[in-house]
Structures are given as structure tokens and as C-alpha cells.
C-alpha positions as CSV (number, residue, x, y, z in Angstrom):
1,X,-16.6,-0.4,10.0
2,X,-15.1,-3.8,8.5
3,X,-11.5,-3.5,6.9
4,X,-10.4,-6.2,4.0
5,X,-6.7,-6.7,3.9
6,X,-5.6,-7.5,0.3
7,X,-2.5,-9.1,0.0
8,X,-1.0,-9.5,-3.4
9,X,1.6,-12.3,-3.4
10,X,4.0,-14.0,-6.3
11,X,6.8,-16.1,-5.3
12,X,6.7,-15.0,-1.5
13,X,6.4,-18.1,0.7
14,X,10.2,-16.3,2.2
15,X,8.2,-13.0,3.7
16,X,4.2,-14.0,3.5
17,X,3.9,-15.9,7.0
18,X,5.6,-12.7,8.9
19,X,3.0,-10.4,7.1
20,X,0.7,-12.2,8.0
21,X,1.3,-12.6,11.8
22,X,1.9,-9.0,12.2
23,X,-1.9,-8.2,11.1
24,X,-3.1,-11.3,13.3
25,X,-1.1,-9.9,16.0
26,X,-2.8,-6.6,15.7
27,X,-6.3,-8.0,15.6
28,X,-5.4,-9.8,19.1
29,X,-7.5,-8.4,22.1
30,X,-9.6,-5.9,19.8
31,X,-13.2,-6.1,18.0
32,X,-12.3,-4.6,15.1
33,X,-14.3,-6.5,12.2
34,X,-11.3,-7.9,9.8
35,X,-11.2,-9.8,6.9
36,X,-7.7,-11.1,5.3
37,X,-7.2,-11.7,1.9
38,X,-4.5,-13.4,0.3
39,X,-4.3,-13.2,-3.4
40,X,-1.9,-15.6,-5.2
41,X,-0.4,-14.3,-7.9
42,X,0.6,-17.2,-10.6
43,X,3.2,-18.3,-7.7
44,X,5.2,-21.8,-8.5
45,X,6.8,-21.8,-4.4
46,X,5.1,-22.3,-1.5
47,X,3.0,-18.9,-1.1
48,X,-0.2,-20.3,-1.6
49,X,0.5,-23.6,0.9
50,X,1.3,-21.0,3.6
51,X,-1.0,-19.0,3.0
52,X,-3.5,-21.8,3.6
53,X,-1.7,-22.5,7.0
54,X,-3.5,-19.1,8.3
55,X,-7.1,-19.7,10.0
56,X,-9.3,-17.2,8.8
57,X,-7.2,-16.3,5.7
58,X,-8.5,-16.5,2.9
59,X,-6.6,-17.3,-0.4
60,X,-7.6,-16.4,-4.0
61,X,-5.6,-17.4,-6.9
62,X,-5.3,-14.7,-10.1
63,X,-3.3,-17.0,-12.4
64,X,-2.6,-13.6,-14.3
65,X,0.7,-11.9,-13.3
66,X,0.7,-8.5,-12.3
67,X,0.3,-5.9,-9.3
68,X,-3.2,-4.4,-10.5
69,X,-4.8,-7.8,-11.8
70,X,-4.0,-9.2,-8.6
71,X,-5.2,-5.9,-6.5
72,X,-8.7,-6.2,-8.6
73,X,-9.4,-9.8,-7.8
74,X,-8.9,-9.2,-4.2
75,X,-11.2,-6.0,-4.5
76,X,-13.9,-7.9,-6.3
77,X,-13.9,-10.7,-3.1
78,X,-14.0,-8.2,-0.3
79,X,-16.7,-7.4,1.7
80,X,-14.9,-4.5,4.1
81,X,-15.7,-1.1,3.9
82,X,-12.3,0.1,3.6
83,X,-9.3,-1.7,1.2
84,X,-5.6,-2.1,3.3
85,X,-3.1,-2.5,0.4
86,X,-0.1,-4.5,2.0
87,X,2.6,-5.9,0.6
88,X,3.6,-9.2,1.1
89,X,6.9,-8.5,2.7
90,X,5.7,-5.9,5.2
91,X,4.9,-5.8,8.6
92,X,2.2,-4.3,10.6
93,X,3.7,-1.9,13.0
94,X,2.3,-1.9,17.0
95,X,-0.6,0.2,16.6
96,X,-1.4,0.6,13.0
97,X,-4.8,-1.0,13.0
98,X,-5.7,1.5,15.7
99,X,-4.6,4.7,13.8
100,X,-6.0,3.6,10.5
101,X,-9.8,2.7,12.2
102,X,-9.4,6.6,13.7
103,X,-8.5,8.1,11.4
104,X,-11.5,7.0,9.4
105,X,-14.0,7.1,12.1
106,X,-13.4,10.7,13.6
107,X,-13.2,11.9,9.8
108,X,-16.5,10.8,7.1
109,X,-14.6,13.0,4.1
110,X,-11.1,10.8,4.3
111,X,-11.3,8.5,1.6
112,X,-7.5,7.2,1.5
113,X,-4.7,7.5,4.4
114,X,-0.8,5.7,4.2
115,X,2.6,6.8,5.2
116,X,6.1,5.1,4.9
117,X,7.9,2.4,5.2
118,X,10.6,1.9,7.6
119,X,13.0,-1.1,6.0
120,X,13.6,-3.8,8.7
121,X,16.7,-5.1,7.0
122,X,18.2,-2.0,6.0
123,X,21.2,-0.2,8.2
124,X,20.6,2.5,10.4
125,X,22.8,4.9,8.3
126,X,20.4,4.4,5.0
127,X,17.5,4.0,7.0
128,X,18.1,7.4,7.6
129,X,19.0,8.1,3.8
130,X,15.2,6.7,3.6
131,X,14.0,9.7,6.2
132,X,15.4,12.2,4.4
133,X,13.6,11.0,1.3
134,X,10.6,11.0,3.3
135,X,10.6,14.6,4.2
136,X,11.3,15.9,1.0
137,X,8.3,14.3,-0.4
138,X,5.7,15.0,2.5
139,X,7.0,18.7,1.5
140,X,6.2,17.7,-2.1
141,X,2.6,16.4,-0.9
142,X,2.0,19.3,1.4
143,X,2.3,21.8,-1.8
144,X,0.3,19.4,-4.3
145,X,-2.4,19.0,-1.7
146,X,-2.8,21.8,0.2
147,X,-1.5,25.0,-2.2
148,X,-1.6,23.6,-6.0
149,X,-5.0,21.0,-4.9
150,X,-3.7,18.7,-7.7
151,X,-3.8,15.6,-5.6
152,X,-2.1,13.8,-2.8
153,X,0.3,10.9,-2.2
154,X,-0.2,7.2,-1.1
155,X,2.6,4.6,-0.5
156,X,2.1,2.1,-2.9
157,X,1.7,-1.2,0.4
158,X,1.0,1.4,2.9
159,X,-1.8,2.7,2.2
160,X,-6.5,2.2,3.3
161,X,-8.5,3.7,0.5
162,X,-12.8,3.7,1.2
163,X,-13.8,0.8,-1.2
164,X,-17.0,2.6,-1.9
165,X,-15.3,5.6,-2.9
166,X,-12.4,3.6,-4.8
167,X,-15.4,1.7,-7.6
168,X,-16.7,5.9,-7.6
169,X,-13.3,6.6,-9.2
170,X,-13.7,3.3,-11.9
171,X,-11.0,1.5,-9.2
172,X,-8.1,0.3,-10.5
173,X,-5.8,1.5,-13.6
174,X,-5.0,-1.6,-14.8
175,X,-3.1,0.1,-18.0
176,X,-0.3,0.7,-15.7
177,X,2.5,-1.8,-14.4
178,X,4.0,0.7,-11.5
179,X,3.2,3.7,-9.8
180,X,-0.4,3.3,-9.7
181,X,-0.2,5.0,-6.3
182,X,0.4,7.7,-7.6
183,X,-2.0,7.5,-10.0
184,X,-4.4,6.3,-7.2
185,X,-3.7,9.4,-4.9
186,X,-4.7,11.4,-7.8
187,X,-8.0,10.4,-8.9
188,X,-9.1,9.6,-5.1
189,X,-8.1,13.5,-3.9
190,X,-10.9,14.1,-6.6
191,X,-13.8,12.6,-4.3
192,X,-12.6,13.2,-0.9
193,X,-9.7,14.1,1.7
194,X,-6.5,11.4,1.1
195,X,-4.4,11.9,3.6
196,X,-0.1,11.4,4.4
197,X,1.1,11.3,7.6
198,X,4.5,10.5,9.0
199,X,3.0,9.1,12.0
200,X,1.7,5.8,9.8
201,X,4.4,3.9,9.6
202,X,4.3,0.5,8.1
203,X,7.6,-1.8,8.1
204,X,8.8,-3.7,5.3
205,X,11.8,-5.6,3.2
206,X,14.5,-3.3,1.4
207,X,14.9,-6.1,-1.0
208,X,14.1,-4.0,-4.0
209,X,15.2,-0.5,-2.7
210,X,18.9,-2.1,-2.4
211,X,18.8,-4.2,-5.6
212,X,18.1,-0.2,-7.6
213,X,20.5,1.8,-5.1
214,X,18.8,4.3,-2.5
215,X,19.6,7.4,-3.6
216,X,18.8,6.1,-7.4
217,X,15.3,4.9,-6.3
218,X,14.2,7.7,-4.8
219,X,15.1,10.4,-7.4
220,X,13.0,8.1,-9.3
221,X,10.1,8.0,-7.3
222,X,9.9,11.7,-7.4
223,X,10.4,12.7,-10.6
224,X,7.5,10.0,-11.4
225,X,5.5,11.2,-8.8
226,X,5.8,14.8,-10.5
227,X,4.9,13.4,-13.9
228,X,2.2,11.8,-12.4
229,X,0.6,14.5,-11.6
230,X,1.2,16.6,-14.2
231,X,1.2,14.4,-17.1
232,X,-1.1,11.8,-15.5
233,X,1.5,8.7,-16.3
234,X,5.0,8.0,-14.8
235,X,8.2,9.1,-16.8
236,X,10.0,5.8,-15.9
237,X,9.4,2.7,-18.2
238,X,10.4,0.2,-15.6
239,X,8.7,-1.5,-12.5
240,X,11.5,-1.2,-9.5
């Protein structure tokens, strides 16, 4: 089962090589059949030059700004049987490559697995402001999954989908600028089991979580997460 990491990336030559090395480091001493894909978003840095730097890594360009666009020309490149949606400033955690190929080998009706983020430049104390968060909405999944079967929840650069199963969906909403996780984990709980676990923990930057305020963010992110699945589009205008 071959995996295609898409990596969407504008303006990230500060966090890309780090992202990058985590998933090469996780590759190291297994035969897991991996294919990386860097796609660079209308950058004017360096992101595409070290990109370029990575053997193996292969770089598209999508001159057209914008997560989804950039997300769909890396989908219509990849050859892997499952999609890994990572963010350009994350980090593969130790072992991450090994849950995700298990999850999806001991289960043929999983269709999409991701979990959270735990933010490498963020203090402990808010760290564990992010925790909190975390278990309030895997509460909020268990009931929309499991008790009102109205979907599931993805973390939007955490998260594998079945590619084959993603194009049976119509892939991508490219109507929408944000929360298209959401909108992912929706549609894909249609066709088979997506699946949140605490135990899948990717890290990443707190960059944008600190430039909207924690506690700000996160009421956000669940009262779009609610809309989402009710109304079928978020109730916040703006990309965080």
C-alpha cells in the first residue's frame, strides 16, 4: 500500500526543510512504499529551492494561491493509494508512519484517519489549554459519529484519506477557503469508517494559533465545526 505525501507550501522556506526531514526520518530502516510531494504554492522565498534540495522529493508548482488548488494539483500527481495531508510546518512524530500503515491495513472500511497537533513552540501551560480543546472535541466527534452518524472529524494537516475513496466523494471542495476538513470528514463518513484518535499525534508551529489567541481559536473551530455539519458550510468568514 503506497502512501503520497502532499505538501502544500506558500512562503515557507522558514519551516519546509524540518517537515520534510521528519517524514524522511520516518521512512529510514522501513519498506514502506512513499512518495513525497511538494506543491509550491505561488511562493516568492525560497520554498521551492529547498524543496529541490530533497532527493526523491518531488516539487510541483500551482501558480494559483490557495489551500484546495494547491491540495488538487498534488492529488492529480500522486500515484499512492492513500493521500497524507501535512502541513508545511509540521513534523512527523516517532512512529506516525507506522500507526497510519495499521491502521489501514488491519481495517479495509477506514477511509480517513488524523488526530492533533501538539505545538512545538508553544509553552507547556497553553499546550495544555490545546488538550483540553482536544477533549472537548473528540467528545464532540464521538456523539456526531457514533450516536447522531452525521459524520466525523479530520485535522485539517493531520490527517490520510484513501485516494480512491476521496475522487468517489467528487474530492476536493474547492468553493471553500477554510475548514474544508470539516467539510471533508463529512462527505468521507458517507463512504466508509473516518476515524479520530488521540493516539495520532502530529507536531506542528503555533504560529497562527498565537497570532488569533487560544482560547479565541478554538471556540471558533467548534462552532464551525457544528455548522459544518449541520448547515454544511462554516459560520466564520475568515481563514485563521
Amino acid at each position: 500500500m503506497k502512501i503520497s505525501f502532499i505538501i502544500p507550501a506558500y512562503n515557507e522556506e522558514k519551516y519546509l526543510g524540518e517537515c520534510l526531514e521528519s517524514i524522511i526520518r520516518e521512512m529510514e530502516g522501513k519498506n514502506y512504499d512513499v512518495e513525497i510531494i511538494v506543491v509550491n504554492n505561488a511562493s516568492t522565498d525560497n520554498t521551492k529551492n529547498i524543496a529541490s534540495t530533497f532527493s526523491g522529493v518531488k516539487v510541483i508548482n500551482e501558480p494559483t494561491k490557495g489551500l484546495m488548488k494547491a491540495r488538487q494539483t498534488g492529488l492529480v500527481v500522486s500515484t499512492g493509494e492513500l493521500i497524507a495531508h501535512v502541513d508545511s510546518d509540521a513534523r512527523l512524530t516517532k512512529g506516525w508512519l507506522d500507526i497510519a500503515m495499521k491502521e489501514f491495513s488491519d481495517n479495509p472500511k477506514m477511509v480517513g484517519l488524523s488526530g492533533p497537533f501538539v505545538f512545538y513552540d508553544l509553552s507547556a501551560f497553553n499546550n495544555c489549554l490545546v488538550k483540553i480543546y482536544y477533549y472537548i472535541a473528540y467528545i464532540t466527534y464521538i456523539v456526531n459519529r457514533f450516536i447522531l452518524r452525521k459524520g466525523s472529524m479530520l485535522q485539517g494537516g493531520n490527517f490520510i484519506l484513501r485516494k480512491g475513496d476521496l475522487e468517489k466523494i467528487g474530492g476536493y471542495n474547492l468553493a471553500l477557503e477554510h475548514c474544508e476538513d470539516y467539510d471533508l470528514a463529512r462527505r468521507m463518513h458517507k463512504v466508509g469508517e473516518v476515524k479520530f484518535t488521540l493516539k495520532f499525534k502530529m507536531y506542528s508551529s503555533a504560529r497562527r494559533l498565537l497570532k488569533e489567541g487560544i482560547i479565541k481559536m478554538g471556540i471558533h473551530y467548534i462552532v464551525d465545526y457544528i455548522w459544518m455539519m449541520v448547515f454544511k458550510k462554516p459560520y466564520s468568514k475568515n481563514y485563521f
